[in-house]
Structures are given as structure tokens and as C-alpha cells.
The first five atom37 places (N, CA, C, CB, O) and aatype in JSON, in Angstrom:
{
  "aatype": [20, 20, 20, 20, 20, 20, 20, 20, 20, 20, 20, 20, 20, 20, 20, 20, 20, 20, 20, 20, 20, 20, 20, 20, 20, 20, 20, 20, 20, 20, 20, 20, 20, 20, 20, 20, 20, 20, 20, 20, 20, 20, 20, 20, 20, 20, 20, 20, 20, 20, 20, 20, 20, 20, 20, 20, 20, 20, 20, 20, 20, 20, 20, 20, 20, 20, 20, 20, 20, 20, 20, 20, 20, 20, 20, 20, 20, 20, 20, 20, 20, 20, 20, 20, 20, 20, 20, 20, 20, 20, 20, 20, 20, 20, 20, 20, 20, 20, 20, 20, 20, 20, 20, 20, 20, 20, 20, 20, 20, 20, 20, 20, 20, 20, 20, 20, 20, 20, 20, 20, 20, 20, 20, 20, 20, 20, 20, 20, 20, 20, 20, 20, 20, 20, 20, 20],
  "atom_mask": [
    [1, 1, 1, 1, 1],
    [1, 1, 1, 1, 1],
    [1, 1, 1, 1, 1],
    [1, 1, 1, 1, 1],
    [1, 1, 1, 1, 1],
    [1, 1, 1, 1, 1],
    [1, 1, 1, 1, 1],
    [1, 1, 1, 1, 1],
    [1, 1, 1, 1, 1],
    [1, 1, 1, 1, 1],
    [1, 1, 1, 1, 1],
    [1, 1, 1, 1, 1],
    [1, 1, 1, 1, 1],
    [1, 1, 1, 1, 1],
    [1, 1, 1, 1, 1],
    [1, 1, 1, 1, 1],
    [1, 1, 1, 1, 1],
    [1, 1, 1, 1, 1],
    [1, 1, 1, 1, 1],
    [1, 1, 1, 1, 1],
    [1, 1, 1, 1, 1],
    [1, 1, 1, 1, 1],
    [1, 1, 1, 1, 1],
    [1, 1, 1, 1, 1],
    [1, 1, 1, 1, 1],
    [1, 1, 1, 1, 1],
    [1, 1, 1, 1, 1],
    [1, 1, 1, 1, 1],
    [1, 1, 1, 1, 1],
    [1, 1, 1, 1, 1],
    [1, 1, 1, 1, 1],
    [1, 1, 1, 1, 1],
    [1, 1, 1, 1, 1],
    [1, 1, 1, 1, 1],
    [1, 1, 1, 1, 1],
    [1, 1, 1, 1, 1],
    [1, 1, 1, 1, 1],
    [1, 1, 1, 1, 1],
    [1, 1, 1, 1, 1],
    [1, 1, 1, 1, 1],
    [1, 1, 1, 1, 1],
    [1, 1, 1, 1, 1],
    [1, 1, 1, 1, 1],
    [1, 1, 1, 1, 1],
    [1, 1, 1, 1, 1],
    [1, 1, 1, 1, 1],
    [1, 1, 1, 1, 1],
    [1, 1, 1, 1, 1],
    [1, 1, 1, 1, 1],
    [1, 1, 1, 1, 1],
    [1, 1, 1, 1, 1],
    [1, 1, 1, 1, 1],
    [1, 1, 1, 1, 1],
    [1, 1, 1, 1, 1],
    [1, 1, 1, 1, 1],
    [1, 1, 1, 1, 1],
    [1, 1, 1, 1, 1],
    [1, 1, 1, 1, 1],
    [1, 1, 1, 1, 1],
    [1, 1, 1, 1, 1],
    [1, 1, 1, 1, 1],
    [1, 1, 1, 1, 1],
    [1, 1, 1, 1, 1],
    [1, 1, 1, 1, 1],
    [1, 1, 1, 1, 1],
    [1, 1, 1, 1, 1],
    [1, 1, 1, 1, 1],
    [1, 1, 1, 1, 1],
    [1, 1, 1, 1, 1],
    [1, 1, 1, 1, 1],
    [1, 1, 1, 1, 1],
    [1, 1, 1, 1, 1],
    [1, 1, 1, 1, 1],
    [1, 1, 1, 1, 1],
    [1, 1, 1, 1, 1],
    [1, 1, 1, 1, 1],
    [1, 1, 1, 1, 1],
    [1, 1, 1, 1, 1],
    [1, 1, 1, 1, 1],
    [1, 1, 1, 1, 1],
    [1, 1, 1, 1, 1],
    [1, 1, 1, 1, 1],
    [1, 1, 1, 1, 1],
    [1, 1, 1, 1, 1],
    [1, 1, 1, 1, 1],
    [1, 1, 1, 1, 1],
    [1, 1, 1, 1, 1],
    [1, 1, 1, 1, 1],
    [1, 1, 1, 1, 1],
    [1, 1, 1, 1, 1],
    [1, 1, 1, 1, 1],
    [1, 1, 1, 1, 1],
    [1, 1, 1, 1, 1],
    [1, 1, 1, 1, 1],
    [1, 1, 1, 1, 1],
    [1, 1, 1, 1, 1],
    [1, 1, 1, 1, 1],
    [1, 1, 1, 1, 1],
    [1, 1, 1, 1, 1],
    [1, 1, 1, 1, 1],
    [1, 1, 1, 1, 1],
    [1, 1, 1, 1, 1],
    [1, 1, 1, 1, 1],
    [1, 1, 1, 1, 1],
    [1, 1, 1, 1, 1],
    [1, 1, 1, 1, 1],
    [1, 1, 1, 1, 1],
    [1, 1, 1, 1, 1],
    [1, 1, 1, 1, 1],
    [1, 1, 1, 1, 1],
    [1, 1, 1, 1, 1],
    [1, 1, 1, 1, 1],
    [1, 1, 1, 1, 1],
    [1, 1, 1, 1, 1],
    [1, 1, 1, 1, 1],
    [1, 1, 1, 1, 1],
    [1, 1, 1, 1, 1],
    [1, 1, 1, 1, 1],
    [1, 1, 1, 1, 1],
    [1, 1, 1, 1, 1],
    [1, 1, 1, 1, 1],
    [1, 1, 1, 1, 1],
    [1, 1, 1, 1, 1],
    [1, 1, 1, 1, 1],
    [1, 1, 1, 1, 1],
    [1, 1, 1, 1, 1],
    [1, 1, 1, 1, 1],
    [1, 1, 1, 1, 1],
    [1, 1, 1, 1, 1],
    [1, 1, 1, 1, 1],
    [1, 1, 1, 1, 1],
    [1, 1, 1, 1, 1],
    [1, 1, 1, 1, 1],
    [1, 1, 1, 1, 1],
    [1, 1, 1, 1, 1],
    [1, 1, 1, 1, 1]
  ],
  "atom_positions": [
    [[184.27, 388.07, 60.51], [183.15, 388.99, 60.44], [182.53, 388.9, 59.07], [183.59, 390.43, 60.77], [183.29, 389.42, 58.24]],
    [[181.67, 388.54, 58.66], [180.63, 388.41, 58.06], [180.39, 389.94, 57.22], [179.57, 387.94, 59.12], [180.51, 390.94, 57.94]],
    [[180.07, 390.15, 55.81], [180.63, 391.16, 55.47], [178.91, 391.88, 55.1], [181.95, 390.89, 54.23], [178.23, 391.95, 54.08]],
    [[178.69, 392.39, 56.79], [177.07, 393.17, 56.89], [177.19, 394.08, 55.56], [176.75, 394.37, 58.58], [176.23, 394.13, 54.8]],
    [[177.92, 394.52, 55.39], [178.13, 395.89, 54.58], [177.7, 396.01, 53.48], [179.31, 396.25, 54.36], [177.34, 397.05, 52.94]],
    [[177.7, 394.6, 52.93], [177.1, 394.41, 51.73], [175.55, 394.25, 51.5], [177.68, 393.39, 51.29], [175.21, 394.12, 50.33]],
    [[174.74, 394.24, 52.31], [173.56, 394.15, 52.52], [172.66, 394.8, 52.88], [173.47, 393.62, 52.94], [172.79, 395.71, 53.7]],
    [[172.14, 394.64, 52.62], [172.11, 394.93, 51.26], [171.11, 395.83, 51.51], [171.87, 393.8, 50.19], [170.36, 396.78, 51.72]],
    [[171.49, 395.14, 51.4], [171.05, 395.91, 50.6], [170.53, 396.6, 49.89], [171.08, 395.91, 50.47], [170.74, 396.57, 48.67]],
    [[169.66, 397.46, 50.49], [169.1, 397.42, 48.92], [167.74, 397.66, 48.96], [169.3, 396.01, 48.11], [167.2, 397.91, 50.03]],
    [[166.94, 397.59, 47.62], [166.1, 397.66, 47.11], [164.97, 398.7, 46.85], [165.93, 396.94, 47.42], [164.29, 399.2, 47.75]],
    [[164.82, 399.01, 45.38], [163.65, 399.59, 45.24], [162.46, 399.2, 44.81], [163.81, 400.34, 44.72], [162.32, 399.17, 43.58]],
    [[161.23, 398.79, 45.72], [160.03, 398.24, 45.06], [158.97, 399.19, 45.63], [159.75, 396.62, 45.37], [159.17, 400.09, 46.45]],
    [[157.95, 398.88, 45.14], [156.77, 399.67, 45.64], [156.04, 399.51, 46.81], [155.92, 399.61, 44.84], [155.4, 400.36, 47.42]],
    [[156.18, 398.45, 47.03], [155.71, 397.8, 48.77], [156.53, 396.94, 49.49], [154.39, 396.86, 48.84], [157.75, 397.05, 49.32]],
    [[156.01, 395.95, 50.4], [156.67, 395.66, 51.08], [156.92, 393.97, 50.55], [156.14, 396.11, 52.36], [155.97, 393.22, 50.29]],
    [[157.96, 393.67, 50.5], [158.23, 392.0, 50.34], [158.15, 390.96, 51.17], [159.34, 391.74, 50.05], [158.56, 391.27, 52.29]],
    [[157.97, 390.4, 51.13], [158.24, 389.16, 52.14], [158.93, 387.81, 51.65], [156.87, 388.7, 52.7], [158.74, 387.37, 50.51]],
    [[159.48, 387.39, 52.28], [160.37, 385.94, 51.75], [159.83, 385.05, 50.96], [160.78, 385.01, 52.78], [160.43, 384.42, 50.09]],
    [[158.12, 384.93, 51.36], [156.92, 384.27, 50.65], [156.88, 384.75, 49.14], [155.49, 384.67, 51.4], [156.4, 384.0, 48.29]],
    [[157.33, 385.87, 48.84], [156.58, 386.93, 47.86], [157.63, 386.31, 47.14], [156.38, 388.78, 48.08], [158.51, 385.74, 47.78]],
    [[157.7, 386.34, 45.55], [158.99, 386.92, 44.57], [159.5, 387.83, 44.39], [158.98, 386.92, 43.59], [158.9, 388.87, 44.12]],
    [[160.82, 387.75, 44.49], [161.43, 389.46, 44.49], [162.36, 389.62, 43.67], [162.1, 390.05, 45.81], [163.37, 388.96, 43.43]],
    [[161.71, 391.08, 43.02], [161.97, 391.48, 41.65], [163.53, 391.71, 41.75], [161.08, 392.83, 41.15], [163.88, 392.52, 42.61]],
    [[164.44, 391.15, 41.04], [165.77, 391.12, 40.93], [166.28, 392.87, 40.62], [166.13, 389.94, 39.66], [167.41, 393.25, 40.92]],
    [[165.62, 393.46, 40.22], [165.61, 394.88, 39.91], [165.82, 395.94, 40.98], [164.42, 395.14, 39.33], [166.29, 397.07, 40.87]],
    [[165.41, 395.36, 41.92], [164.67, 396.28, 43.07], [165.85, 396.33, 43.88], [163.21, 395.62, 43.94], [165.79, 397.0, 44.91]],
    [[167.09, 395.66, 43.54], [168.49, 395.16, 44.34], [169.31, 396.77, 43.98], [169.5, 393.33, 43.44], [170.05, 397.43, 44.7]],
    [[168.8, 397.04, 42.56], [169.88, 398.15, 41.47], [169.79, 399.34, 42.98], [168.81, 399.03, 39.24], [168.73, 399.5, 43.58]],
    [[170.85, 399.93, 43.3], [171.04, 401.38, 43.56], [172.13, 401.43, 45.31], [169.09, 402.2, 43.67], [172.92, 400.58, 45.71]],
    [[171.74, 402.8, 45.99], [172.85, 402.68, 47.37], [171.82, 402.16, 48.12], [173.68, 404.19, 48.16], [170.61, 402.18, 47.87]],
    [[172.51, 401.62, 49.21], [172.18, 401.1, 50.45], [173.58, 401.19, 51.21], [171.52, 399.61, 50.34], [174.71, 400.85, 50.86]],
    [[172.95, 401.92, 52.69], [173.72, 401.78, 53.84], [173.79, 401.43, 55.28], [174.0, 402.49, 53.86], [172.93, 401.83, 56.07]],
    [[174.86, 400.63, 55.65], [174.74, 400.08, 56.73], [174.54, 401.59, 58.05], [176.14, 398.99, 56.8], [174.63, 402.78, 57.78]],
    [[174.28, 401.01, 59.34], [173.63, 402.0, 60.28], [173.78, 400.88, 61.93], [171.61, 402.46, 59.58], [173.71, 399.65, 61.99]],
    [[173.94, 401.66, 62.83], [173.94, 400.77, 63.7], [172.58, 401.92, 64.85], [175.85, 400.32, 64.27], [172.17, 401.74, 66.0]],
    [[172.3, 402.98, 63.87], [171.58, 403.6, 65.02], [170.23, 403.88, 64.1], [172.42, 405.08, 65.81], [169.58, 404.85, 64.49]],
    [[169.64, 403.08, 62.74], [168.06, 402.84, 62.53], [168.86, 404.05, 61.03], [166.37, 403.54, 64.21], [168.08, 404.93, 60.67]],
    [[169.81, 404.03, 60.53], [169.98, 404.93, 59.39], [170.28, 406.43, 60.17], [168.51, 404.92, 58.32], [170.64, 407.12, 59.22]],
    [[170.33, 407.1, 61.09], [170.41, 408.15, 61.43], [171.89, 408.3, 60.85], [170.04, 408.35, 62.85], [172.02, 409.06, 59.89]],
    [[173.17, 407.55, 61.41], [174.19, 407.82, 60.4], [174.77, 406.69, 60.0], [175.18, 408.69, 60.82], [174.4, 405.68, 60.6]],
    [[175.65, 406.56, 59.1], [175.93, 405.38, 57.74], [177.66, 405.29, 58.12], [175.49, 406.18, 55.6], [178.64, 406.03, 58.12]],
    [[177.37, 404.15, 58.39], [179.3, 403.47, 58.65], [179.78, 402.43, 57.39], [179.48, 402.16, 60.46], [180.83, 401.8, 57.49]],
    [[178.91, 402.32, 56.21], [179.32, 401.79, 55.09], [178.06, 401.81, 53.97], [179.87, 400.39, 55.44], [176.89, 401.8, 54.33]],
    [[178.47, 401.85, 52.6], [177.5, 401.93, 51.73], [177.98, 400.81, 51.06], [177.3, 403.21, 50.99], [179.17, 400.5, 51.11]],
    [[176.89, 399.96, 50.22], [176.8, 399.06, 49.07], [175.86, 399.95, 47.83], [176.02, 397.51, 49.61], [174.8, 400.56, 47.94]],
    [[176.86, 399.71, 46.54], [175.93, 400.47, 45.45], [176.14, 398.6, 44.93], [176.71, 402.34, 44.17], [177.05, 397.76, 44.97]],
    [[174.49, 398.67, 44.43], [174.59, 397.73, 44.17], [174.09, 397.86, 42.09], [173.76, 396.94, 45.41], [173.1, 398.52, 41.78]],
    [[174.74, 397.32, 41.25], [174.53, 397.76, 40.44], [174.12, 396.62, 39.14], [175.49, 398.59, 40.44], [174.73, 395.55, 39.1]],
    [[173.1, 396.93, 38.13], [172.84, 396.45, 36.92], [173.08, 395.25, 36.37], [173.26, 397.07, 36.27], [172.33, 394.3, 36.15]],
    [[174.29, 395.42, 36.19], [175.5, 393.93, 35.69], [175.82, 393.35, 36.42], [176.8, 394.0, 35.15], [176.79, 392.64, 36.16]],
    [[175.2, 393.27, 37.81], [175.82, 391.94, 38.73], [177.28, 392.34, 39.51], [176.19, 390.48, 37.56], [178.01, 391.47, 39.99]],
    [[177.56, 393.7, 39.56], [178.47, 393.69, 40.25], [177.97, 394.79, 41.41], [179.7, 393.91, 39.44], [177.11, 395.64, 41.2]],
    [[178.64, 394.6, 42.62], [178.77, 395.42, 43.8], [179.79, 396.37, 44.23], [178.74, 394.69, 44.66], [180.93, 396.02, 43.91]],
    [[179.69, 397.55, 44.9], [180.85, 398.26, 45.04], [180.46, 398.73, 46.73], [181.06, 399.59, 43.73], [179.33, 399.13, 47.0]],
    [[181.71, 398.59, 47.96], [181.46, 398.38, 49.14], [182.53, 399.34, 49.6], [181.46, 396.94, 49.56], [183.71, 399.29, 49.26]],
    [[181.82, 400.49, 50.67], [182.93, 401.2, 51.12], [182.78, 401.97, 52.17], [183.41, 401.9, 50.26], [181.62, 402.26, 52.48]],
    [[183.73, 402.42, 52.85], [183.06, 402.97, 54.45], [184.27, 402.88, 55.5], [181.61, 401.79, 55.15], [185.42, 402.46, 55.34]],
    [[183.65, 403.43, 56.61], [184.88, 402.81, 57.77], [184.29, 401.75, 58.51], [185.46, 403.98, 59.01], [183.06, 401.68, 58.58]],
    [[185.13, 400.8, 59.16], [184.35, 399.8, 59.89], [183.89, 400.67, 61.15], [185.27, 398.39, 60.28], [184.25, 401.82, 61.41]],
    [[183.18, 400.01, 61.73], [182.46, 400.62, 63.14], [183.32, 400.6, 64.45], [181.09, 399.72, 63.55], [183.72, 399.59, 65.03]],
    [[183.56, 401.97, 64.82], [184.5, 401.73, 66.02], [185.75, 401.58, 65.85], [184.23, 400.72, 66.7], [186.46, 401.22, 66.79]],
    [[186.37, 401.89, 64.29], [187.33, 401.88, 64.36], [187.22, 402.9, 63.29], [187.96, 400.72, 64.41], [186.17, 403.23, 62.73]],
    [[188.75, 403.51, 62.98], [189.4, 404.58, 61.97], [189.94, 404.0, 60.5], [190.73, 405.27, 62.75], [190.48, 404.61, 59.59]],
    [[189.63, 402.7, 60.61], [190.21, 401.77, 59.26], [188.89, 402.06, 58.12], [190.4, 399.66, 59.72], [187.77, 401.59, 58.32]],
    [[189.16, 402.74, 57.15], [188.51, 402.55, 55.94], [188.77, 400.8, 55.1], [189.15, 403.88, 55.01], [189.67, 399.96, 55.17]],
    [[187.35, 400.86, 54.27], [187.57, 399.82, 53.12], [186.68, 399.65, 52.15], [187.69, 398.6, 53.54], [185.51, 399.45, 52.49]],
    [[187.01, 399.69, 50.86], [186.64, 399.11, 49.67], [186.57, 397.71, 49.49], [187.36, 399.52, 48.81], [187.47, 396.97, 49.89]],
    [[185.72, 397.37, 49.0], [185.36, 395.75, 48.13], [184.4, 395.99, 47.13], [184.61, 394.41, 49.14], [183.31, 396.56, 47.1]],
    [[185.16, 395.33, 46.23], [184.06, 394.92, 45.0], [183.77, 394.1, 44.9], [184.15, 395.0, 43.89], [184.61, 393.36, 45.42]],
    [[182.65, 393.33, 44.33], [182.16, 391.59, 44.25], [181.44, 391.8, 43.07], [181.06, 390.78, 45.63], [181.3, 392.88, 42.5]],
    [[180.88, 390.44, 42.65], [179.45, 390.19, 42.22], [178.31, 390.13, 43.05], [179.39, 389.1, 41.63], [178.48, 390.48, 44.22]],
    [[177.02, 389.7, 42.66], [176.13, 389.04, 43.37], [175.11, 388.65, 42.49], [175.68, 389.76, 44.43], [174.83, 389.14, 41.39]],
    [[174.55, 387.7, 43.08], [173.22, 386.78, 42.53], [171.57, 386.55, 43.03], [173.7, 385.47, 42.66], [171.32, 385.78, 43.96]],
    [[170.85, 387.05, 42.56], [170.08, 386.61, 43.27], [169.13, 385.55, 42.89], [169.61, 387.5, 43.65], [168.31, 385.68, 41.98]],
    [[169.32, 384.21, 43.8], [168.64, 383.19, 43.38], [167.43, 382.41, 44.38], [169.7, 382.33, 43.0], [166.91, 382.99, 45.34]],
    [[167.07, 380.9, 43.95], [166.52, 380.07, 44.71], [164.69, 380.32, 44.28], [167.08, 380.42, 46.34], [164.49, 381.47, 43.89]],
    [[163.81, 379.7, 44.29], [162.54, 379.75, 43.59], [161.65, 380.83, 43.53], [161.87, 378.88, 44.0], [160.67, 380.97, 42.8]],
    [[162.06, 381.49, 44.28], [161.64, 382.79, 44.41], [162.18, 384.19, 44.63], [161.04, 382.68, 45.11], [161.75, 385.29, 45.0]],
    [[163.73, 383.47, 44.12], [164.62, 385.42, 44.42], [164.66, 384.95, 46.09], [163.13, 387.65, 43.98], [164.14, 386.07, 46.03]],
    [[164.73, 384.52, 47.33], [164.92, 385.04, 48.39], [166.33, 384.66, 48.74], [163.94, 384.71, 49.27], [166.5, 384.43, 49.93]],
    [[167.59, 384.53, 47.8], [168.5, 384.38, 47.95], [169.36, 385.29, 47.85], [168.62, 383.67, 47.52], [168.93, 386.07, 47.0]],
    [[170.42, 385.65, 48.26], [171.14, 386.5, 47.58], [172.54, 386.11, 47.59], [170.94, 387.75, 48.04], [172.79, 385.93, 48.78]],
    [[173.79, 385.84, 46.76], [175.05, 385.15, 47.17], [176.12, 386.45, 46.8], [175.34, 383.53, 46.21], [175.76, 387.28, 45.97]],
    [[176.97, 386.53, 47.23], [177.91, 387.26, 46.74], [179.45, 386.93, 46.86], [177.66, 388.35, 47.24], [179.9, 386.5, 47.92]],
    [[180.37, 387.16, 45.6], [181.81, 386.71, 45.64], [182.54, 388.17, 45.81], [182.31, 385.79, 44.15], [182.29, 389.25, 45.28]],
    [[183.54, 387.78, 46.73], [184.86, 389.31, 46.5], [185.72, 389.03, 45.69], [185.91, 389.84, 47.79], [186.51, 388.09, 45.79]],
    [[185.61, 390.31, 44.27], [186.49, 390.07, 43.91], [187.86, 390.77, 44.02], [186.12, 389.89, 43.1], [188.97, 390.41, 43.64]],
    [[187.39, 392.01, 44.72], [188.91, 393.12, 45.24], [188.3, 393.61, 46.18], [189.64, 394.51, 44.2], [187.13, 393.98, 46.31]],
    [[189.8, 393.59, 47.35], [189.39, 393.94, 48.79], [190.87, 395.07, 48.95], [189.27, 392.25, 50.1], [191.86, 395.3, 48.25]],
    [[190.26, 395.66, 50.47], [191.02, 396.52, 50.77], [191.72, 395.85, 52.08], [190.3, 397.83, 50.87], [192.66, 396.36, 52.68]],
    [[191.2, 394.85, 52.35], [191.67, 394.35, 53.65], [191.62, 393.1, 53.09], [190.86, 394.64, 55.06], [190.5, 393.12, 52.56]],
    [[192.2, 391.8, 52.82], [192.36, 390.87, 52.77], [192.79, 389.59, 53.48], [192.63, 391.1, 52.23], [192.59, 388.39, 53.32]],
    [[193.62, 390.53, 54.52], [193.19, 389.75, 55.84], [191.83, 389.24, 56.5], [193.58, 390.46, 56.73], [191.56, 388.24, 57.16]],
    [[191.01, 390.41, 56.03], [189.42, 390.18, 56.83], [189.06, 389.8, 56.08], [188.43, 391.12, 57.37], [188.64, 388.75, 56.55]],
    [[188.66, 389.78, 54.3], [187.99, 389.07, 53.53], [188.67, 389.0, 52.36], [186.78, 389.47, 53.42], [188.76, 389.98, 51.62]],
    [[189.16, 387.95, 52.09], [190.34, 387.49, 51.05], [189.15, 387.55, 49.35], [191.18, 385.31, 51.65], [187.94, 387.33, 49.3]],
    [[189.57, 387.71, 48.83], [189.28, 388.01, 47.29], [188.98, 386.44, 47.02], [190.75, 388.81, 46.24], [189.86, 385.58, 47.14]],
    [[187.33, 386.08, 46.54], [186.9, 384.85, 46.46], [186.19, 384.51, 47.64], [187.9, 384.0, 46.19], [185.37, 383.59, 47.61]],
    [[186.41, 385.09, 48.61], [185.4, 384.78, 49.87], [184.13, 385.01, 49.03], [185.53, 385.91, 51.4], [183.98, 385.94, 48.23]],
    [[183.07, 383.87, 49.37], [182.05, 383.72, 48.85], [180.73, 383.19, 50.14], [182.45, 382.77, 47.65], [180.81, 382.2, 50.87]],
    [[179.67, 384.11, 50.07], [178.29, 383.78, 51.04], [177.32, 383.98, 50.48], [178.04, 384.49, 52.25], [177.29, 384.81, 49.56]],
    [[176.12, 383.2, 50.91], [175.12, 383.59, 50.68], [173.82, 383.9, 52.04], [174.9, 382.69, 49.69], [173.76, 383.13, 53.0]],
    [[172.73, 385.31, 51.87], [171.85, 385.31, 52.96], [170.39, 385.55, 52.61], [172.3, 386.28, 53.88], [169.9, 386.17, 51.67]],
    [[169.85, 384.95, 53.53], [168.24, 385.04, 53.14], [167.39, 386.38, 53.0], [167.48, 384.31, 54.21], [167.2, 386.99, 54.05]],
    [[166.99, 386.77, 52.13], [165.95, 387.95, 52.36], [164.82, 387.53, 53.11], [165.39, 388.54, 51.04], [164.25, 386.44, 53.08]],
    [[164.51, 388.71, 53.9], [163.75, 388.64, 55.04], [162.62, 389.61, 54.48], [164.54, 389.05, 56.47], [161.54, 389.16, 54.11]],
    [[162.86, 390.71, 54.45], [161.9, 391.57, 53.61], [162.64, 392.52, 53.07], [160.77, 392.21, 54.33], [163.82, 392.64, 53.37]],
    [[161.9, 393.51, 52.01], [162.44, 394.49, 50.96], [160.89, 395.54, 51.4], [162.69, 393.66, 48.91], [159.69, 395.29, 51.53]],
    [[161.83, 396.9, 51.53], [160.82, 397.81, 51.36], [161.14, 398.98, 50.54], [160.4, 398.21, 52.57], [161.99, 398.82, 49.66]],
    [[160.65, 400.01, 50.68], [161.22, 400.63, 49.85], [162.24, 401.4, 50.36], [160.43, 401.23, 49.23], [162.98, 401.99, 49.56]],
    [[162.45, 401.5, 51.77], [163.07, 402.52, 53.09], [164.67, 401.17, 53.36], [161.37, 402.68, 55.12], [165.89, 401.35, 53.28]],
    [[163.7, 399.76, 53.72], [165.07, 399.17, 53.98], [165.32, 397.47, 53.49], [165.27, 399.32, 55.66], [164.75, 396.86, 52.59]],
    [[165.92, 397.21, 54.03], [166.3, 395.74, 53.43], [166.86, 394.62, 54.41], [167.44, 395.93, 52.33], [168.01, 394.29, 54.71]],
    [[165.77, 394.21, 54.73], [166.51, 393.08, 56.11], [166.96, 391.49, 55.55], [165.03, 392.69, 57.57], [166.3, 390.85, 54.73]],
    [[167.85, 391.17, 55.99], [168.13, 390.04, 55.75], [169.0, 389.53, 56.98], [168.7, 389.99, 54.46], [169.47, 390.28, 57.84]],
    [[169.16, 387.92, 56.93], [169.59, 387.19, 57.87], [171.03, 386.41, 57.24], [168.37, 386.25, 58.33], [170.91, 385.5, 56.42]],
    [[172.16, 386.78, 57.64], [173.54, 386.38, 57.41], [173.45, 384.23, 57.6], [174.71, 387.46, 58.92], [172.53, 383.61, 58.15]],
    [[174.4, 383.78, 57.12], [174.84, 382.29, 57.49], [174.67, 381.71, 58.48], [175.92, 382.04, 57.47], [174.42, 380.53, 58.68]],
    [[174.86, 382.91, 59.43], [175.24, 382.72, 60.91], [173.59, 382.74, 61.96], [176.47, 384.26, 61.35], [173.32, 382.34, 63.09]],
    [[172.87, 383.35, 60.97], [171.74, 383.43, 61.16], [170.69, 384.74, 62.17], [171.76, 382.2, 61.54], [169.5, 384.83, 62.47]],
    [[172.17, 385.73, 62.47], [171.68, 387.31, 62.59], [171.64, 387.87, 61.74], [172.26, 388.15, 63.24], [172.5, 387.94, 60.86]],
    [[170.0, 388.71, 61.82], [169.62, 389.45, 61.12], [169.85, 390.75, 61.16], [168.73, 389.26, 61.08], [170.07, 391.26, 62.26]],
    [[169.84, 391.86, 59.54], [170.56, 392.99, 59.57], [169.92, 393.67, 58.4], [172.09, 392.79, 59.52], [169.69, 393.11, 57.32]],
    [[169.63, 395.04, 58.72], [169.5, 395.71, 58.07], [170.14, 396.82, 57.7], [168.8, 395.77, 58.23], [170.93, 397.43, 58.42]],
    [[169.6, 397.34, 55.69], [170.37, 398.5, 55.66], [169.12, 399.01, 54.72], [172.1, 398.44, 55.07], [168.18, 398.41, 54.21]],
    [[169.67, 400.78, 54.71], [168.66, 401.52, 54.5], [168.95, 402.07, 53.74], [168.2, 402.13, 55.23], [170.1, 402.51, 53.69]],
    [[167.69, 402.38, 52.43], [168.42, 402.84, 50.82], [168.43, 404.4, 51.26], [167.26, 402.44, 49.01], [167.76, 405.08, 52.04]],
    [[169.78, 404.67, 50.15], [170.1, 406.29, 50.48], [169.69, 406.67, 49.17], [171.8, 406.83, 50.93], [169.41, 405.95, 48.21]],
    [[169.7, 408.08, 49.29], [169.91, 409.19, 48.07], [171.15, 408.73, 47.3], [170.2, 410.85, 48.65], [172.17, 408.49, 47.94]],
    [[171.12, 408.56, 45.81], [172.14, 408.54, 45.17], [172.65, 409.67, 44.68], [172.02, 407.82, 44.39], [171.98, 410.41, 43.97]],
    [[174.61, 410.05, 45.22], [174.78, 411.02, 45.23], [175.45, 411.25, 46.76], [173.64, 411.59, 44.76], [176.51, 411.87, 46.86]],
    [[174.75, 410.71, 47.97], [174.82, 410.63, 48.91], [176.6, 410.5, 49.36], [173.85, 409.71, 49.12], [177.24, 411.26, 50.09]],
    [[176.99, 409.51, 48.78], [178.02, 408.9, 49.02], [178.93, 408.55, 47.21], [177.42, 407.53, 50.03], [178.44, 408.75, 46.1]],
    [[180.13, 408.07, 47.5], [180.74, 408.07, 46.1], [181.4, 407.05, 46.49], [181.57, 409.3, 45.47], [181.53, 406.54, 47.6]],
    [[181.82, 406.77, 45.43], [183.22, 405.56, 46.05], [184.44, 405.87, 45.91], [183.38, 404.16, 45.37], [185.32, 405.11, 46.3]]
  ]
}
């Protein structure tokens, strides 16, 4: 499983992005949470933060198992529509061993949500929260 949770992620900009566009590496900083019902309720958050590191936490969906991960992330390729990320501490390491490393395409950035398309090539969104919302 492909680690949606982290994705992102994210972003605060003033309009809307597109893959075409450059995207401001900035706009990654703050929470974002995963949703399987449009954000109504949140089965994992990514704070994504400043210095290149990530902090990931929640219960998985459909099940009672909590988990933490921390990583880095990057965002690269000629225009920012990259984003890669490494684990570097997990709570489950069976599911994603420490060093598991991916990268997924930004699809668009708004200011509400953040779609992107995994390796695998399904696309996923998550929706920025109130900070405060959630803690780790």
C-alpha cells in the first residue's frame, strides 16, 4: 500500500495550480488530511513542514491500527511537479520499512486541496486542515 497519507498534501497558494504551472515549494509548509468521503472526516494527517521533513499519523481506514511516520520530502523536476519522499521512522514497518522511498506527480494545488497521482498511477487527494486541528 502506497503511503496515500502522505499526500499531500498539502498546500497553501492563492489559486489554483496546475502541473503546467510552477509550484511554489512553500505552498507544501502546513496540515493536510487524508478523507475517503471529500474531507467530511480525516483518517490520517500529514504536517508537512519547513526543513524538509514530514510528520504522518492517523488510523488506517477500516481498521483500529493507529500509525506514525516521519520522512523527508523533496520537491523537484523543472517545474516543482514532483514530489519524492523517504521514511525515516515508522510505526509499522512491516507496511513501510524505514528508507522506503517514492515519488508522485502533482496534479493540482489549491488552496482547499491537493491532488496528486501515486507510482501506480491512482490519483488522490487530501484536504488542508486548520492547524491545531490535529497533533501528533
Amino acid at each position: 500500500m502506497k503511503l496515500s497519507i502522505l499526500l499531500l498534501p498539502f498546500l497553501l497558494t492563492s489559486g489554483l495550480l496546475h502541473a503546467q504551472d510552477a509550484i511554489n515549494p512553500d505552498s507544501l509548509i502546513g496540515l493536510w488530511g487524508s478523507s475517503e468521503d471529500q474531507g467530511q472526516s480525516i483518517w490520517g494527517y500529514d504536517q508537512y513542514n519547513a526543513d524538509g521533513t514530514i510528520n504522518s499519523w492517523g488510523t488506517f481506514p477500516d481498521s483500529i491500527a493507529d500509525f506514525r511516520i516521519d520522512g523527508r520530502y523533496e520537491i523537484s523536476g523543472d517545474l516543482g511537479t514532483t514530489i519524492c519522499l523517504t521514511i525515516s521512522r515508522t510505526s509499522h514497518p512491516e507496511i513501510l520499512p524505514v528508507g522506503t522511498q517514492w515519488c508522485d506527480q502533482i496534479i493540482s494545488i489549491s488552496e482547499d486541496e491537493f491532488v496528486y497521482q501515486d507510482p501506480d498511477g491512482e490519483q488522490h487527494v487530501v484536504y488542508r486542515q486548520k492547524v491545531g486541528e490535529a497533533y501528533y
